[in-house]
C-alpha positions as CSV (number, residue, x, y, z in Angstrom):
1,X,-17.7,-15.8,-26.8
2,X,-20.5,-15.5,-24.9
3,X,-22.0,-17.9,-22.1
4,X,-25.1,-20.1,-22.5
5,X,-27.6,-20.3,-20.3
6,X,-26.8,-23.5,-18.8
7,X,-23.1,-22.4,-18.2
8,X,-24.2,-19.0,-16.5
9,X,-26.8,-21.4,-14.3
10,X,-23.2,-23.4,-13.2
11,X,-21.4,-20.7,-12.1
12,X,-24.0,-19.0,-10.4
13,X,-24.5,-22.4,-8.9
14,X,-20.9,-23.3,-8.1
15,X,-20.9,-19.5,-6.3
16,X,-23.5,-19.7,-4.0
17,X,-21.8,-23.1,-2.8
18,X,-18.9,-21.5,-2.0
19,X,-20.9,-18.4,-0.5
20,X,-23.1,-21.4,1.6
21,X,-19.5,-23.3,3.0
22,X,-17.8,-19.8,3.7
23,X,-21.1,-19.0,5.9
24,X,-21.3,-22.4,7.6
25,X,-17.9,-22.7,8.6
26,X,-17.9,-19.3,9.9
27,X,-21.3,-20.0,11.9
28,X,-19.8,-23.5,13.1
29,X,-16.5,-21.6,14.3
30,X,-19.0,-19.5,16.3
31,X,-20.7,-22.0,17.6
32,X,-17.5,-23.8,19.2
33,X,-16.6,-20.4,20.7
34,X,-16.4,-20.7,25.2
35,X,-17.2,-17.5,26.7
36,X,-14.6,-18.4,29.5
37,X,-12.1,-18.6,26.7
38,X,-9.3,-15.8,26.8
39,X,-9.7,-13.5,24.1
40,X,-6.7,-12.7,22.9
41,X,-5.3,-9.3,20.2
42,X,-3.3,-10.3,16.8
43,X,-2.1,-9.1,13.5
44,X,-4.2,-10.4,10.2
45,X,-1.2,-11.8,8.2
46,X,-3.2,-12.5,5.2
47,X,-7.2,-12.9,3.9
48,X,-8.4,-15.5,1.6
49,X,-12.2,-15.6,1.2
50,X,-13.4,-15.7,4.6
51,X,-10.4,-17.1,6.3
52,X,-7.7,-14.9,8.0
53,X,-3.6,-16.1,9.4
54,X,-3.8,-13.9,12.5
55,X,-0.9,-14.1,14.2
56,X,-1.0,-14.0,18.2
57,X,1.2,-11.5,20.5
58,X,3.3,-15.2,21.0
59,X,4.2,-15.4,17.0
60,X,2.4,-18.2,16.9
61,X,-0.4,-18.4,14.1
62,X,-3.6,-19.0,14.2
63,X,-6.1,-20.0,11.1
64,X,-9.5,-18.0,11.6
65,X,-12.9,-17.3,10.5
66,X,-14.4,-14.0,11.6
67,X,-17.5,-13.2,13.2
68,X,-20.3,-12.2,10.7
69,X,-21.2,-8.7,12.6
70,X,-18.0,-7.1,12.4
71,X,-16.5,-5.2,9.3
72,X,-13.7,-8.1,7.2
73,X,-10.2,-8.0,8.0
74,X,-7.3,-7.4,5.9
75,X,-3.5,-7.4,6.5
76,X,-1.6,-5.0,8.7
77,X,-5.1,-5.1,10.9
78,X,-5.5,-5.2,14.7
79,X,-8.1,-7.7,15.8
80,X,-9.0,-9.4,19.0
81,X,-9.4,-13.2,18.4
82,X,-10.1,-16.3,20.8
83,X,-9.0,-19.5,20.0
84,X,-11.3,-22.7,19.6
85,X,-8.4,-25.5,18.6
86,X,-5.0,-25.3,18.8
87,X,-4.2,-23.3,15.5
88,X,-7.5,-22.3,15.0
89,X,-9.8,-19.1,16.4
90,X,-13.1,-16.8,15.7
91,X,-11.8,-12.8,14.8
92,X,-14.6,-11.2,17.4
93,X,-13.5,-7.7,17.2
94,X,-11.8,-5.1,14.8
95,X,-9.4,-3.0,16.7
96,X,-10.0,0.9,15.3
97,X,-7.6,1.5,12.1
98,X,-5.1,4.3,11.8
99,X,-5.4,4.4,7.6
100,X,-6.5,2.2,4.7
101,X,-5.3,1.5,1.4
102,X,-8.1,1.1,-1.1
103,X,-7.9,-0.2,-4.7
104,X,-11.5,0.3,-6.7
105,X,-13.2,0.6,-3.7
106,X,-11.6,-2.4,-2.3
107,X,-10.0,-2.1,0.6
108,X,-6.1,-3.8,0.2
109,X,-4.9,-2.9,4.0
110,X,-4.6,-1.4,7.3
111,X,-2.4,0.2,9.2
112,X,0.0,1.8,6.8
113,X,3.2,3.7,8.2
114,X,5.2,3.9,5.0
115,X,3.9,3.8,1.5
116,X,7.4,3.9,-0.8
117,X,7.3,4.8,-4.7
118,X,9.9,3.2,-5.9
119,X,11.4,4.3,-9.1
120,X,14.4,3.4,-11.4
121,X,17.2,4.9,-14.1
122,X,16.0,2.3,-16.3
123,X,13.3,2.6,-17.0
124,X,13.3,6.5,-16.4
125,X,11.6,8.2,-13.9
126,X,9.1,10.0,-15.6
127,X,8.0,13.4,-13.4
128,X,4.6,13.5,-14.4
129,X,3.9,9.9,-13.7
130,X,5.8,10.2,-10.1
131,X,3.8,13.5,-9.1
132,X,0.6,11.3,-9.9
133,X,1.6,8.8,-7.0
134,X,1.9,11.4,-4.5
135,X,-1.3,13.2,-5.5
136,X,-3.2,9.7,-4.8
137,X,-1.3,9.2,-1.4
138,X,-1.6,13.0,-0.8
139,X,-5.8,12.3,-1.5
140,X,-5.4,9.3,0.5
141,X,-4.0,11.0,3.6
142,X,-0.6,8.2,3.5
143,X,2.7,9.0,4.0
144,X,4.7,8.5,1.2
145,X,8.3,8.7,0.0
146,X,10.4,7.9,-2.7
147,X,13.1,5.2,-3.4
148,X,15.4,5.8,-6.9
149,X,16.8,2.7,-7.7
150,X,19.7,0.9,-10.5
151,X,21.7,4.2,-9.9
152,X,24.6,2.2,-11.3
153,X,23.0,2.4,-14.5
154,X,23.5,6.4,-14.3
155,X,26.1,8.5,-16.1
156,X,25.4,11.6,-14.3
157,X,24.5,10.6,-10.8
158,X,24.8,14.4,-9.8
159,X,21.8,15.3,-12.1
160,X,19.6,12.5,-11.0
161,X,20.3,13.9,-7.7
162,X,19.3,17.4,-8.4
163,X,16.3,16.0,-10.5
164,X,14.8,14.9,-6.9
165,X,15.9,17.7,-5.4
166,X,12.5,19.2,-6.0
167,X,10.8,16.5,-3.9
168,X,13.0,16.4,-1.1
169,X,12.2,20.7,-0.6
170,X,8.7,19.3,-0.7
171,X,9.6,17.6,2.2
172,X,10.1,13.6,0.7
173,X,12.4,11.8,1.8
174,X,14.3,10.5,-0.8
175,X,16.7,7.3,-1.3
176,X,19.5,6.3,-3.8
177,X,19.4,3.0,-4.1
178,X,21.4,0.1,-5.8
179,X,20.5,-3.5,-5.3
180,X,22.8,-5.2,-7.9
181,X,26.0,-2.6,-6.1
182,X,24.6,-3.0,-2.4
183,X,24.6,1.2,-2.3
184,X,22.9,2.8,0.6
185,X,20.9,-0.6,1.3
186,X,22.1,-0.8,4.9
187,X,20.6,3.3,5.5
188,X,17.2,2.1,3.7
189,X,17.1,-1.0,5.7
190,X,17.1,1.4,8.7
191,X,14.4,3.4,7.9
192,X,12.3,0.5,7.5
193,X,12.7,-0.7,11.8
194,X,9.1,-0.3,14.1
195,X,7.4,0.4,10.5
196,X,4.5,-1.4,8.3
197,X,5.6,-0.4,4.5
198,X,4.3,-0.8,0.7
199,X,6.5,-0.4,-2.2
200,X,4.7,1.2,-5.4
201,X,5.7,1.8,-8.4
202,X,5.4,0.7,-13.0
203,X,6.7,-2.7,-13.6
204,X,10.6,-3.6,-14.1
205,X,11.6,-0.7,-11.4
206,X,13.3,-3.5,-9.0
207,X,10.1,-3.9,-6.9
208,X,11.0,-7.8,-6.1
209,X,14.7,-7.2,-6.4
210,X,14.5,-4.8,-3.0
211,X,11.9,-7.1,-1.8
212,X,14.0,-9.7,-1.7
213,X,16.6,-8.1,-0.5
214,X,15.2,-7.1,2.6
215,X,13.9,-10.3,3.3
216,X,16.0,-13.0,1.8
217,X,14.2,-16.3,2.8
218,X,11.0,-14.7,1.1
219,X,10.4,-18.2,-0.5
220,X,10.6,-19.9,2.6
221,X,8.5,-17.4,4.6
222,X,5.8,-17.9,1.9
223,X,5.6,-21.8,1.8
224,X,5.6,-21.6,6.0
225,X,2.3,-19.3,5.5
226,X,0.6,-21.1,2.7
227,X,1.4,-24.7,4.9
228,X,-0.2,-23.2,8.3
229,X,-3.1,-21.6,6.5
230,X,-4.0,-23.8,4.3
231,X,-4.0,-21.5,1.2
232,X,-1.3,-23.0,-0.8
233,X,-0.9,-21.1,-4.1
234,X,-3.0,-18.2,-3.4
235,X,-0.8,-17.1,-0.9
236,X,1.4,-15.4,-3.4
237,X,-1.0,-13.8,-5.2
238,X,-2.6,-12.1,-1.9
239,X,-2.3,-9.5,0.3
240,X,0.5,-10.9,2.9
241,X,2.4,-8.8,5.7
242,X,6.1,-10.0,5.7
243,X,8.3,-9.4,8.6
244,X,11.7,-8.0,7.8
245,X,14.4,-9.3,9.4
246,X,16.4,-6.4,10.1
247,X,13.5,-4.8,11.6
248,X,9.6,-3.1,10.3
249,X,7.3,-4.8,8.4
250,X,6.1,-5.2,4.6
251,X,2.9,-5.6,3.5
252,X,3.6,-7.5,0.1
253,X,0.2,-6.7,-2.4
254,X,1.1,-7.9,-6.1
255,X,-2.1,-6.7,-7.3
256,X,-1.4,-2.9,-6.3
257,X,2.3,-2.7,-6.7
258,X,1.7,-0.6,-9.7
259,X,-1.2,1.3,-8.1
260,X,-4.0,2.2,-10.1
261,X,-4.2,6.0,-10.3
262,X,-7.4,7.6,-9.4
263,X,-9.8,9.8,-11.6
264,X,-8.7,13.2,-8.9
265,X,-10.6,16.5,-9.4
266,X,-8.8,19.7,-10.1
267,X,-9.2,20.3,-6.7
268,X,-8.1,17.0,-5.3
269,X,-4.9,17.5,-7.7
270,X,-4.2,20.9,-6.2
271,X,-4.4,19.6,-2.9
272,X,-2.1,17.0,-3.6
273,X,0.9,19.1,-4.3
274,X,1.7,19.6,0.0
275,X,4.6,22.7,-0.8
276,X,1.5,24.3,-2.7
277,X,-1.1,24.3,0.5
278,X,0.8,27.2,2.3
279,X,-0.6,29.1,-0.4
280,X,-3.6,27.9,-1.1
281,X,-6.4,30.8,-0.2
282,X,-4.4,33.8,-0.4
283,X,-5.0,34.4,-4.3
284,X,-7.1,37.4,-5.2
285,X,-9.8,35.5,-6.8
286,X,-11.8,32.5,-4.4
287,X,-12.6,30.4,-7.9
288,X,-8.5,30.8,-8.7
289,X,-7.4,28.2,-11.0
290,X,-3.7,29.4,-10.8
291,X,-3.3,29.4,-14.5
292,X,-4.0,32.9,-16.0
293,X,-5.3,34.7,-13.0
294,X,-3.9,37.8,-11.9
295,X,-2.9,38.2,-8.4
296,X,-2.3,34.4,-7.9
297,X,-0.9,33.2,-4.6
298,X,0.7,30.2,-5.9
299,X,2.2,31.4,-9.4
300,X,3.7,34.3,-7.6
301,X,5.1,31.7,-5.0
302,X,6.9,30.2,-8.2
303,X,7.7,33.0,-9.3
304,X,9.5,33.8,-6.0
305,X,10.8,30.2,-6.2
306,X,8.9,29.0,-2.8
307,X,7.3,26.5,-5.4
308,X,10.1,24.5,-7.7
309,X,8.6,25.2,-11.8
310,X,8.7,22.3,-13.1
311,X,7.0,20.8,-9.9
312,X,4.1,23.6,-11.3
313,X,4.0,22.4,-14.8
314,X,3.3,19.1,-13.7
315,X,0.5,20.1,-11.7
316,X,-0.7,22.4,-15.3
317,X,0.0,19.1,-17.1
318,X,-2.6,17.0,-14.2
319,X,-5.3,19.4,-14.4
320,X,-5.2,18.9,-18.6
321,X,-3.9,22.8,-19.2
């Protein structure tokens, strides 16, 4: 049903209020600031309109507004902060990032050592699907790798090892993974320590299962963040960097745990399979599509088996051939 005028006039209205308080209590955080107060660097825990949990070198957190000439902050960021109250500060300067996550244009966060796909027996792994992930990290220039999970639910464990064989020669790491049986948890955990991670992946893969495994008093950790920053509910539907108890850290963003795939040009798609770039140039023809061509670099490479088949397909299958 479509608006009337009068209810389009109210939200527009009820907007710029909320526009007008965001800007005023940034410009009266500003305004409190002493130039003789010690600036201090900090980690953005979570955003929520123009408020930020930064938390200090110390651990302690801090509840902040940010200075309206420098770019907004998102979790997983480095910023330099000073404080005006005693849990409260002004975000004066954006420490240079190392990466960036982006949904629609949006940017989700900063920082990223680790993104993980995590996938699952049930429901299937499905190759094409998983190949589209890495493309978009590939694109995106993040590190990603790839966790299998509810391998208790295999018959044939062997062949869902030699299914990922192909992604491990491309040089993924690859884990086997059962929450429910404890499997290979305590390796995983490992990999995690000195590390900021995502876990990606479709719905009912065991996304919140591993979550939760790796840091058991999530509940806890959440209500202590929504009490000092003042968010309450909409601390679980935001971004939110989680410490893990046995070491690293997990950026925890509902809203791209199934990562929305990107519209990736032929090119974008080619450059996205990494075992493929060592031959990427070397075909006979500069406008090579690797498809029909003779004298192509890459098919002969799969032909030679320096490029897994079925690892090909997928790519023919990306592209629409």
């Amino acid at each position: 049903m479509s608006l009337t005028r009068r209810q389009k006039w109210r939200i527009e209205k009820i907007q710029a209020e909320r526009i007008a308080r965001a800007n005023k209590a940034s410009n009266d955080s500003e305004d409190l600031l002493d130039d003789e107060t010690k600036a201090q660097t900090g980690l953005v825990i979570t955003r929520y309109g123009q408020r930020l949990l930064v938390e200090a070198e110390s651990g302690e957190l801090y509840q902040c507004t940010g200075r309206r000439n420098i770019e907004l902050s998102v979790a997983g960021d480095q910023v330099v902060f000073q404080t005006i109250d005693n849990d409260e500060g002004v975000v004066t300067a954006l420490l240079e990032r190392d990466n960036l996550l982006r949904r629609s244009q949006k940017i989700i966060a900063a920082n990223i050592d680790q993104l993980w796909l995590v996938v699952a027996v049930e429901p299937h792994y499905q190759f094409e699907l998983i190949d589209r992930y890495l493309v978009v990290a590939e694109n995106a220039n993040l590190p990603i790798n790839i966790v299998v999970n509810k391998i208790e639910l295999s018959d044939n464990p062997e062949q869902v090892i030699y299914d990922f064989s192909m992604y491990e020669s491309a040089g993924y790491n690859v884990h086997y993974l059962s929450v429910k049986e404890q499997t290979n948890l305590g390796e995983f955990k490992a990999q995690l320590n000195h590390k900021a991670h995502i876990f990606l992946g479709q719905s009912g893969v065991g996304k919140s299962s591993l979550i939760n495994e790796l840091i058991p008093d999530l509940n806890l950790r959440v209500n202590e963040l929504s009490t000092k920053s003042k968010l309450g509910k909409h601390t679980t539907t935001n971004t939110t960097l989680y410490h893990i108890p046995s070491g690293g850290d997990l950026i925890d963003s509902p809203g791209i745990r199934e990562f929305q795939l990107d519209d990736l040009t032929d090119k974008e798609i080619l450059s996205g399979f990494r075992e493929f770039k060592p031959f990427i140039g070397l075909c006979k023809f500069r406008n090579c599509a690797h498809i029909n061509e003779p004298k192509c670099a890459i098919k002969t490479a799969v032909e030679n088996g320096d490029i897994n088949s079925k690892r090909y397909f997928n790519y023919l299958q990306l592209i629409g051939v």
